[in-house]
MIRODO-819358 format. One record per residue (C-alpha): residue in three letters; z, x, y. Coordinates in steps of 0.001 Angstrom, whole numbers, plus 500000, padded with zeros to 6 digits. Layout:
BEGIN
(ALA; (Z; X; Y));
...
END
This chain:
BEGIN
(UNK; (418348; 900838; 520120));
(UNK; (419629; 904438; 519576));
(UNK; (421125; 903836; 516264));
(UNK; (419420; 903547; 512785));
(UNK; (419770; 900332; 510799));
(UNK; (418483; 899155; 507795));
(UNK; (417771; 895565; 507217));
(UNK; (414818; 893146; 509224));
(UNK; (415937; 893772; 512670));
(UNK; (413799; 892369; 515207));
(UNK; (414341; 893791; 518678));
(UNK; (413042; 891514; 521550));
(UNK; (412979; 893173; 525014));
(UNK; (411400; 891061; 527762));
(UNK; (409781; 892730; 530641));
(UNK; (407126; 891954; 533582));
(UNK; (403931; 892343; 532441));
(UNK; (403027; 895095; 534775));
(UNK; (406225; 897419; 533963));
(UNK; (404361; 897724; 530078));
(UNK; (404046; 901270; 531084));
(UNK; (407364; 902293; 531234));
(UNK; (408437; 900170; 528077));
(UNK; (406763; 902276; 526328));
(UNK; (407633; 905175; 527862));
(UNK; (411693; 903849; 527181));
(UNK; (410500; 902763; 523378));
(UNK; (409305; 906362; 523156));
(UNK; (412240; 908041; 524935));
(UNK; (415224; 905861; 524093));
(UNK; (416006; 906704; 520264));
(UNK; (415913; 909918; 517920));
(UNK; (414623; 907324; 514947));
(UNK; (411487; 906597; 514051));
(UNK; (411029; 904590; 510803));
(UNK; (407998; 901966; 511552));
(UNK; (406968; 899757; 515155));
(UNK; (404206; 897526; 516117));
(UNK; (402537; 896705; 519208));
(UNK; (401050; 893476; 520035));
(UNK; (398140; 892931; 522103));
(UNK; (395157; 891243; 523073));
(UNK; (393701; 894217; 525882));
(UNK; (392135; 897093; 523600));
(UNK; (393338; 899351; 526779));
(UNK; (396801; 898726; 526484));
(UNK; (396810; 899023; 522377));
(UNK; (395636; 902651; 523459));
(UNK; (397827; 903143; 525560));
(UNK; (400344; 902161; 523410));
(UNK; (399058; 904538; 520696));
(UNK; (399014; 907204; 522837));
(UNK; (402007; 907221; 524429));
(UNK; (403788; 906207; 520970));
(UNK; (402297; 908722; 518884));
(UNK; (405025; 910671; 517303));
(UNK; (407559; 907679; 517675));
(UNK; (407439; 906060; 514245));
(UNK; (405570; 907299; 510672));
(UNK; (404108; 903822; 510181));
(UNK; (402302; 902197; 513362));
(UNK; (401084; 898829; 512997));
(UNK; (398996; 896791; 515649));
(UNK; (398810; 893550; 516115));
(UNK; (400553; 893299; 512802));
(UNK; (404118; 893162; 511199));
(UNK; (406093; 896221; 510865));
(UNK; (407109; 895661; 506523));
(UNK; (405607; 895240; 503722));
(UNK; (403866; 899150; 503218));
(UNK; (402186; 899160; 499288));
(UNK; (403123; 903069; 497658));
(UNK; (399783; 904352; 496984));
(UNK; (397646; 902141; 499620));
(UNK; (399784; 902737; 502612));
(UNK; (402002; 905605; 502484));
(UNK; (405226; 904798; 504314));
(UNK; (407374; 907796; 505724));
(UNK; (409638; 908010; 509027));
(UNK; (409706; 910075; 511718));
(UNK; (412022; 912186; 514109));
(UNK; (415769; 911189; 512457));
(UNK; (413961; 908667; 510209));
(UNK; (412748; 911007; 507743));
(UNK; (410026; 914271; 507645));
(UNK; (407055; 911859; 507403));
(UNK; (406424; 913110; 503840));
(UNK; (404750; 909477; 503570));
(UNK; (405453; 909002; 499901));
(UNK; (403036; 908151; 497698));
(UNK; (400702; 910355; 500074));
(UNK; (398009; 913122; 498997));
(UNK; (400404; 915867; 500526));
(UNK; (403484; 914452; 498926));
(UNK; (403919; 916520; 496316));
(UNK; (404122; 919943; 498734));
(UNK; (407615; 918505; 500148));
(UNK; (408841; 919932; 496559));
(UNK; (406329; 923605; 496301));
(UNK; (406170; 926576; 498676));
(UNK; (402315; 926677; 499167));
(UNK; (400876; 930166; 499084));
(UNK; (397285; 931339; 499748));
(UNK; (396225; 934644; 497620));
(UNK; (392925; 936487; 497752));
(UNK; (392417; 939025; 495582));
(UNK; (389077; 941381; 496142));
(UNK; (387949; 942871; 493149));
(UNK; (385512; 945876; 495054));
(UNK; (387333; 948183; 496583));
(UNK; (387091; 948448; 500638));
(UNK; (384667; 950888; 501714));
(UNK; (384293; 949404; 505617));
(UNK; (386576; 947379; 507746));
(UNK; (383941; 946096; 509771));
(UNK; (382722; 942611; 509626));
(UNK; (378438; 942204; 510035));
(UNK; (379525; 939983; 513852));
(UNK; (381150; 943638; 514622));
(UNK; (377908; 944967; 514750));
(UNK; (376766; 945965; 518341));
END
């Protein structure tokens, strides 16, 4: 699937069991989208795997689970790659998708060594 589409679209891709390795590695390779996937599997190896190798292909990852159904607030639900920035609305760092963070220290005693105490020999 290399195009986005919005809508329940289930894509069913049969393979031999012992070419899982490099279905993944096509899942991961073959589109620029990433909205939400799942993985389904009985061997705790191979849901590793999975995660591993499909870490930065979707913003929601679900195992052993269906892909919909994300609740604003409990599960924060943002794409990846084309599919969005992963702001994962409804998310504790949504709000900086609209600010410019800025970190300011101010010292109030004025500098009379530039040394730190673990410069000390």
């Amino acid at each position: 699937m290399q195009e986005e589409i919005f809508g329940p679209v289930l894509t069913v891709y049969p393979y031999p069991d012992e070419q899982y390795k490099e279905t993944l590695e096509l899942v991961n390779k073959t589109s620029p989208f990433g909205l939400t996937g799942s993985v389904f599997s009985q061997d705790k190896s191979v849901i590793e795997e999975a995660s591993d190798i499909l870490i930065n292909s979707t913003g929601n990852f679900y195992i052993n689970d269906k892909s919909t159904g994300s609740v604003v607030g409990q599960q924060p639900f943002g794409g990846s790659r084309l599919s969005g920035t992963n702001d994962k609305s409804g998310g504790p760092n949504y709000l900086l998708k609209f600010c410019s963070p800025q970190s300011i220290k101010e010292t109030h005693t004025p500098l009379t060594n530039i040394n730190y105490p673990s410069m000390q020999g």
